[in-house]
C-alpha positions in Angstrom: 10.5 -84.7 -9.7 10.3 -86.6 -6.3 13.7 -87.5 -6.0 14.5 -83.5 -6.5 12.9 -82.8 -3.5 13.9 -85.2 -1.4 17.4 -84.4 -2.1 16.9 -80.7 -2.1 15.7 -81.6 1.6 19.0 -83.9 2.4 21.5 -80.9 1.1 19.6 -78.3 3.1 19.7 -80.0 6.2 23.4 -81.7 5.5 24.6 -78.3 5.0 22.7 -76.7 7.5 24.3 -79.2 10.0 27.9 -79.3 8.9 27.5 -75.2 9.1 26.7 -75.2 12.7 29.3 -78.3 13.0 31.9 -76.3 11.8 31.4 -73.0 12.8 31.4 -74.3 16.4 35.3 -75.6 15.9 35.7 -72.3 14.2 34.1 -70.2 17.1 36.7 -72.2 19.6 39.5 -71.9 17.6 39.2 -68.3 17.0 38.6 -67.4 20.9 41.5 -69.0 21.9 43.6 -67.0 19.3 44.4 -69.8 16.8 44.3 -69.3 13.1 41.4 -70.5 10.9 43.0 -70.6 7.4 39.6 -72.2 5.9 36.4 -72.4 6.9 34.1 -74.9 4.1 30.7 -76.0 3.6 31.3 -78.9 0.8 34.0 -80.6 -0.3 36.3 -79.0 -3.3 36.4 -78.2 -6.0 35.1 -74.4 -4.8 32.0 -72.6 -5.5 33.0 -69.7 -4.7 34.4 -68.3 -1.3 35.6 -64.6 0.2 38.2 -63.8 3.0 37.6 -61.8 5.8 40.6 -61.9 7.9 42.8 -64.9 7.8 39.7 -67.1 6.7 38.7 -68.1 4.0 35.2 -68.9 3.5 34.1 -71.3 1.0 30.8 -73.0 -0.4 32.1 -76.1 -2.3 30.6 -78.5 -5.1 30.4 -81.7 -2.9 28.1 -81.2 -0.1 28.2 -84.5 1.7 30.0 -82.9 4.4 32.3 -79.7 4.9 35.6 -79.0 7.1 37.4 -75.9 9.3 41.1 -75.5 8.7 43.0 -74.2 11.4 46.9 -73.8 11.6 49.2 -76.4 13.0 46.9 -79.4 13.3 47.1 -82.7 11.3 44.0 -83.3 9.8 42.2 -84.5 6.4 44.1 -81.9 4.8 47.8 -84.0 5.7 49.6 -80.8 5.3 52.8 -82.8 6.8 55.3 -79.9 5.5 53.5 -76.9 7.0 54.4 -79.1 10.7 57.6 -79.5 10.3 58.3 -75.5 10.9 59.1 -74.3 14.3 55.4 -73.8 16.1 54.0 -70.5 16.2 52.1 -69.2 18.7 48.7 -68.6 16.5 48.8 -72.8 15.9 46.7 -75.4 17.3 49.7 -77.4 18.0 51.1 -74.7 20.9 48.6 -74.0 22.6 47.9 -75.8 25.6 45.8 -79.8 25.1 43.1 -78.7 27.0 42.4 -75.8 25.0 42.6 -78.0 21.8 40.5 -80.5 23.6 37.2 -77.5 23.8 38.1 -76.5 19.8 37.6 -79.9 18.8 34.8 -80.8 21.1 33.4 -77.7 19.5 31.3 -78.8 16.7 29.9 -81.7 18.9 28.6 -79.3 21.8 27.3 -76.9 19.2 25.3 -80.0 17.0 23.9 -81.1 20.5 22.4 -77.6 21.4 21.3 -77.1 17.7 19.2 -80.7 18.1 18.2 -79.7 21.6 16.4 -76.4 20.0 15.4 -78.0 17.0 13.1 -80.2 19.1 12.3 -77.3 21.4 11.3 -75.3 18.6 9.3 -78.1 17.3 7.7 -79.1 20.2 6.5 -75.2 20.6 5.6 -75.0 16.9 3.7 -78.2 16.3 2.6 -79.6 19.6 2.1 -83.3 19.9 -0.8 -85.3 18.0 -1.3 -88.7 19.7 -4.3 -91.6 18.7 -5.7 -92.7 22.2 -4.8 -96.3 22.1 -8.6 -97.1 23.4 -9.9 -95.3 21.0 -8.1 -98.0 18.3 -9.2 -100.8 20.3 -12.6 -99.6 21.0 -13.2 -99.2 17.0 -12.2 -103.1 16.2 -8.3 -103.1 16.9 -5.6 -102.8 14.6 -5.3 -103.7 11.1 -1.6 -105.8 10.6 0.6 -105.7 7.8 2.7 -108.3 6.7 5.2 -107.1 8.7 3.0 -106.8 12.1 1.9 -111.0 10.6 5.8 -111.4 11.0 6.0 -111.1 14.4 2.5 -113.1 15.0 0.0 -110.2 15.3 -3.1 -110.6 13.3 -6.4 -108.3 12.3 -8.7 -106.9 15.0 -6.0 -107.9 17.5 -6.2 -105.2 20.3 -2.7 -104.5 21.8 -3.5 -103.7 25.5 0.3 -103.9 27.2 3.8 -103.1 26.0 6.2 -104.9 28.1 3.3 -105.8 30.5 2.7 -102.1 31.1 -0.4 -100.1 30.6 0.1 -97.4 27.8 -2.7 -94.5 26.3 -1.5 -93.9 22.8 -0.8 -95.7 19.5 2.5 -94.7 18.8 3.6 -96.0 21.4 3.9 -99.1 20.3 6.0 -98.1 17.1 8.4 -96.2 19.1 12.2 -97.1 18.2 12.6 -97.5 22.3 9.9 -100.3 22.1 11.2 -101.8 19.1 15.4 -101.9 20.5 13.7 -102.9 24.3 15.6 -105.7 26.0 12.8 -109.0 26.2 10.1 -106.8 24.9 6.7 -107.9 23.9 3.3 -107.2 23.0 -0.1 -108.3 25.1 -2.7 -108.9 22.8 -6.4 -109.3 23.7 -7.5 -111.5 20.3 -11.4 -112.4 20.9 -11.3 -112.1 24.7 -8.1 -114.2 24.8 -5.1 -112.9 26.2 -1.8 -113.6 24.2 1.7 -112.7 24.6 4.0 -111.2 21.3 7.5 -111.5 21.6 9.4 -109.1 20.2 12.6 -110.1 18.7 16.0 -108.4 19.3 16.1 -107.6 15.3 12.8 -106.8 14.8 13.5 -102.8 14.0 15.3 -104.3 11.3 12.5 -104.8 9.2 11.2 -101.3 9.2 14.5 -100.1 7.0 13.2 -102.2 4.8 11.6 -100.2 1.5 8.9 -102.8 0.9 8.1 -102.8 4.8 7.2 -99.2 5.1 4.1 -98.8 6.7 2.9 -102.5 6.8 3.2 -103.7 10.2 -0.1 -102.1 12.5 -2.6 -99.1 11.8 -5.7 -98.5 13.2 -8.6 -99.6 11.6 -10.4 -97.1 9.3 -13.9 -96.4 8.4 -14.3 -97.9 4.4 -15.2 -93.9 3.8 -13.4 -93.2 0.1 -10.5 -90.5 0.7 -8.1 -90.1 -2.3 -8.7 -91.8 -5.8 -6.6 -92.9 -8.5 -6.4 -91.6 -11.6 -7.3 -93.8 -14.4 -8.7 -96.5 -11.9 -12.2 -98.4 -11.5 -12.7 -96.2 -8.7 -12.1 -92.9 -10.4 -15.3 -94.0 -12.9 -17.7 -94.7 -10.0 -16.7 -93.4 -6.5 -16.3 -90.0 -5.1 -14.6 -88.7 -2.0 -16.9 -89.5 1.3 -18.6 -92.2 -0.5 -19.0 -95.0 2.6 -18.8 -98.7 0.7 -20.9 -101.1 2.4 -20.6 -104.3 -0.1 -17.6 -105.6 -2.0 -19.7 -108.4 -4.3 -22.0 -108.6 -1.7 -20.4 -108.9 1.2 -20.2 -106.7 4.3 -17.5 -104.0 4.8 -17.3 -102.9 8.3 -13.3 -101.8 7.9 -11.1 -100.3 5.0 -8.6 -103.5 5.9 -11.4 -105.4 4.6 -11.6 -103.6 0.6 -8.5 -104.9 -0.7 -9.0 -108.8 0.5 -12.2 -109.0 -1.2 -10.7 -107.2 -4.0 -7.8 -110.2 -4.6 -10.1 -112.6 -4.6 -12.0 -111.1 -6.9 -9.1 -110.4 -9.1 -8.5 -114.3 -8.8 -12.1 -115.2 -9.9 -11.3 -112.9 -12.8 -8.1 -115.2 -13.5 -9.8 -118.3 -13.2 -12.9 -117.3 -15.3 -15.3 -117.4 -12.4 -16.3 -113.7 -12.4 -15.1 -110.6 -14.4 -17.4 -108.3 -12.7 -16.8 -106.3 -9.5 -19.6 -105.2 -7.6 -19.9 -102.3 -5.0 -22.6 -101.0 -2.7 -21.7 -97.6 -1.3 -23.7 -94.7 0.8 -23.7 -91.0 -1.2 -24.8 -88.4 0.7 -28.1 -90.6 2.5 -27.9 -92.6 -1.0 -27.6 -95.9 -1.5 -26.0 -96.7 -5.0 -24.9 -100.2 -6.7 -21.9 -100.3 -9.0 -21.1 -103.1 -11.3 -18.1 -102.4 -13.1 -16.2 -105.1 -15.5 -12.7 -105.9 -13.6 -10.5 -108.2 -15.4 -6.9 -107.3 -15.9 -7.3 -105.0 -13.2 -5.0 -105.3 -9.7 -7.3 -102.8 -7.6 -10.2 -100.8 -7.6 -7.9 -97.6 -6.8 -9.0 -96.2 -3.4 -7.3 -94.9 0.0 -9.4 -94.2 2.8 -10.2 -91.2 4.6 -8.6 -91.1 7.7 -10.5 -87.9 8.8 -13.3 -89.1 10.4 -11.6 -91.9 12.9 -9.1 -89.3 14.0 -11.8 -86.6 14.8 -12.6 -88.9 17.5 -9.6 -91.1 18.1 -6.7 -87.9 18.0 -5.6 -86.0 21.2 -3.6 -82.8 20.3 -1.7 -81.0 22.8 0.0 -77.5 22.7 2.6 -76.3 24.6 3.9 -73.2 26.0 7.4 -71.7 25.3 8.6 -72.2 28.6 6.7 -75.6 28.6 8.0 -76.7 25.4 11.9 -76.2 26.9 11.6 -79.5 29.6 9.4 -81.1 27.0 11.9 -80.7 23.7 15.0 -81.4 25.5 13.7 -84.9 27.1 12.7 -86.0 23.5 16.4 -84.8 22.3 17.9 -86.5 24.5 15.7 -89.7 24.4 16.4 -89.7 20.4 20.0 -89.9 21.0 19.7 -92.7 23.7 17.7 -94.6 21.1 20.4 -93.9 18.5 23.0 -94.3 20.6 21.2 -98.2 21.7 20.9 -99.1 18.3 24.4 -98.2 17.7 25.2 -100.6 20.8 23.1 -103.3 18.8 25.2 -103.1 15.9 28.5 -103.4 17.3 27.6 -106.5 19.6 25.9 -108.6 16.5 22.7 -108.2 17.7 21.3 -106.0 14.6 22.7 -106.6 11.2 24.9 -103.3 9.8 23.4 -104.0 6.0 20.2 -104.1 7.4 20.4 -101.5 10.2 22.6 -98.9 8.7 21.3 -96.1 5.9 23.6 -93.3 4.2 22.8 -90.4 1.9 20.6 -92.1 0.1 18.0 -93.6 2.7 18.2 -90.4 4.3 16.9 -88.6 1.8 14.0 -91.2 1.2 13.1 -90.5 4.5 12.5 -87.0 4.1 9.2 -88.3 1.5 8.5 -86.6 -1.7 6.8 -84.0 -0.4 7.8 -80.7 1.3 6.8 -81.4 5.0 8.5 -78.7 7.2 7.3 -80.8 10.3 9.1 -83.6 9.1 11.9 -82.2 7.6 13.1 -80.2 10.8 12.6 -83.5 13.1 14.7 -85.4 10.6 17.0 -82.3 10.6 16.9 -82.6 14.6 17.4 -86.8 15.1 20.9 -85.9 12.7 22.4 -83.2 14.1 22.2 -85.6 17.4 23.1 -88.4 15.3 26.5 -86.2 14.1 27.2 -85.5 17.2 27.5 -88.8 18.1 29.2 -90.3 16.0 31.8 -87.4 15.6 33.0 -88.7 19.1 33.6 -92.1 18.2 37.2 -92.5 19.2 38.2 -93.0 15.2 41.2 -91.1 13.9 40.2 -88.6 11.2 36.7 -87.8 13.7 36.8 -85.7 16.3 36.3 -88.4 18.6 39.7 -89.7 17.2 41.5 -86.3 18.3 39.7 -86.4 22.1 41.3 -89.5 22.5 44.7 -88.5 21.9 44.1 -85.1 23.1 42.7 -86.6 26.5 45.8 -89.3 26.7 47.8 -86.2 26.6 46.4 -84.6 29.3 46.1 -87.3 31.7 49.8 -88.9 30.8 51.2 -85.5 30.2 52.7 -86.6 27.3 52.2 -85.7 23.6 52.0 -88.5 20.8 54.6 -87.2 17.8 53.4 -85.6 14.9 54.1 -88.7 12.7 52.3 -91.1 14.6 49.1 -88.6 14.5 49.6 -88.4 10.8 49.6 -91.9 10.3 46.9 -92.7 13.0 44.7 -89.9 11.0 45.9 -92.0 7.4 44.1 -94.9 9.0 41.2 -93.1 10.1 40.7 -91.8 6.7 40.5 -95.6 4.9 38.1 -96.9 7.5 36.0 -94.0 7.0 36.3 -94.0 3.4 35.6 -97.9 3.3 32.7 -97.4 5.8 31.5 -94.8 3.0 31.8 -96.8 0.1 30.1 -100.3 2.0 27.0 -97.4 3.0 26.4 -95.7 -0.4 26.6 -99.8 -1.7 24.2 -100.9 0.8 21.5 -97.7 0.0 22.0 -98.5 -3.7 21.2 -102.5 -2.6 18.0 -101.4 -0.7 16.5 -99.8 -4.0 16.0 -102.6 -6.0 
């Protein structure tokens, strides 16, 4: 059932942005009088489709992508024998290159503005939530993951600088633009002593990693019981908003300090030591002692309650409409420098394709399991700037591929001939279709 709705969420926002994609080389096409034979959302074969006018319009079974057709241009289609009639007048290929330079610039202006109001409307909508970095460091510093151990951070470290600047809130230091940052590091105070945290150049790499979800710094959370397992110790003995206070006798202060105990207990169980977990909790101005028998077991089944740190650690801020415009459009626009700076990465060797890259399927992972429209229109947002990018990639078959050609036309006032465009867009389809079939392999890689 989870995997349905997280690709429910992928089609919906695929098809939502090859719709606006689409419709904006349609909307250019159209005003400058050429003919739109087919307009498609999915790749055949056809769902169904209705013509109004000399379009076609068609919802197709594939929907990893969609495509306008307008008369006289060589694209994916390689309708070769439809060009070799005279040109007519209604055809991309006579009117003039700087009009065919708007129509296939057209899809990339409209996915910029749709990404630009996405994040507007978001921004409006939702507001910003942000935990006040003091507030972290104030309540014991961060818990570290394995990943955060990685780089050399350990528990109750408080991070105090990024790149030997000042900053106020925690996700700061997660932010892609910290992470890709040029000599970037970390200034720790660990016990009143000051230490510097390189970060590497590849270090973002490690957060496409499935298993490194979420493990690299949090803040550190009361041990107050929030969700429980079903079947688990915990779901015997504990209740939501129980406090623990002893894990076989020993102190909890932190959450980050449960599941430690909890492995070495789980050890002692192995080794015949001790097969009997033992927890002191507070219950509404109670104090209660568990002893439960553990052996087999891997954990006592709990996740904390975040409530209560956030109520004073969180700073929400609402916005305007007219406020939310400046504010939106700077984050747009900062996602897409991000992007666009990992992309640089890539290309140069510096981050690692298999590692860096993510198709269909990592996409839809990161939409979750669970229908979060917050989440799901920000994802929707970073793509439709993502697609816009990378549609201008000077590649044959993209419409970066026909800006190039259209743009050496207009500056050498000369046109390349039909049959090296079809060839150029032949070669632009393989790499693209190889690029497809090493990014689908590299998803299916990640899973397992």
């Amino acid at each position: 059932m989870d995997w349905m709705i997280m690709l429910a969420q992928l089609l919906l926002s695929l098809s939502f942005l090859v719709a606006v994609h689409e419709f904006g080389h349609l909307l250019a096409a159209k005003y400058f009088g050429m003919r739109v034979e087919q307009f498609s959302i999915g790749f055949p074969p056809k769902i169904f489709s209705f013509k109004k006018g000399e379009t076609e319009y068609a919802l197709s079974a594939i929907p990893l992508g969609g495509y306008v057709k307008i008369s006289g241009m060589i694209d994916e289609s390689l309708d070769t024998e439809a060009m070799k009639l005279p040109p007519q007048p209604w055809e991309f290929r006579a009117k003039p290159a700087w009009q065919r330079l708007i129509v296939m610039l057209g899809g990339i202006v409209v996915n910029v503005i749709v990404g630009v109001l996405i994040f507007i409307g978001i921004t409006y909508v939702y507001g910003d939530s942000y935990i006040l970095k003091d507030a972290v460091n104030a309540n014991g510093g961060f818990q570290v993951g394995p990943v955060g151990e990685t780089l050399g951070l350990k528990t109750g470290d408080k991070i105090v600088k990024i790149n030997g600047q000042d900053f106020e809130y925690f996700e700061d230091i997660l932010k892609p633009a910290t992470l890709l940052s040029t000599n970037g590091s970390y200034t720790v105070d660990r016990n009143g002593q000051i230490i510097e945290i390189p970060i590497p150049a590849d270090f973002i790499q490690k957060f496409n990693k499935k298993s490194s979800a979420g493990s690299f710094v949090a803040p550190r959370w009361d041990p107050i019981v929030g969700e429980i397992e079903k079947g688990s110790i915990a779901s015997k003995i504990l209740q939501p908003g129980d406090k623990i206070l002893e894990v076989n006798g020993e102190p909890i202060v932190f959450h980050d300090e449960v599941t430690p105990k909890v492995k070495a207990m789980k050890a002692d169980s192995l080794s015949g030591k001790s097969d009997t977990l033992t927890l002191k909790i507070s219950r509404a101005g109670s104090i209660l002692t568990f002893k439960e028998y553990f052996k087999g077991q891997k954990s006592i089944g709990i996740y904390p309650d975040v409530k209560p740190f956030l109520a004073r650690a969180e700073k929400t801020i609402s916005y305007g409409f007219v406020e939310s415009i400046p504010r939106g459009t700077e984050r747009a626009f900062s996602t897409l420098a991000v992007q666009v700076k990992a992309f640089g990465r890539v290309i140069t060797g510096a981050l690692s394709p298999k590692e860096s890259l993510s198709g269909p399927i990592g996409i839809m992972q990161a939409f979750g399991n669970e229908w979060d429209w917050s989440r799901f229109w920000s994802l929707t947002g970073v793509l439709s700037l993502v697609l816009a990018f990378m549609n201008l990639l000077p590649i044959p078959a993209l419409d970066g591929g026909h800006v190039m050609f259209l743009s050496y036309e207009i500056i050498s006032r000369r046109k390349p001939s039909d049959k090296f465009l079809e060839n150029a867009q032949k070669v632009g389809m393989v790499f693209l279709l190889a690029l497809m079939v090493f990014i689908f392999a590299n998803d299916i890689i990640k899973l397992f």
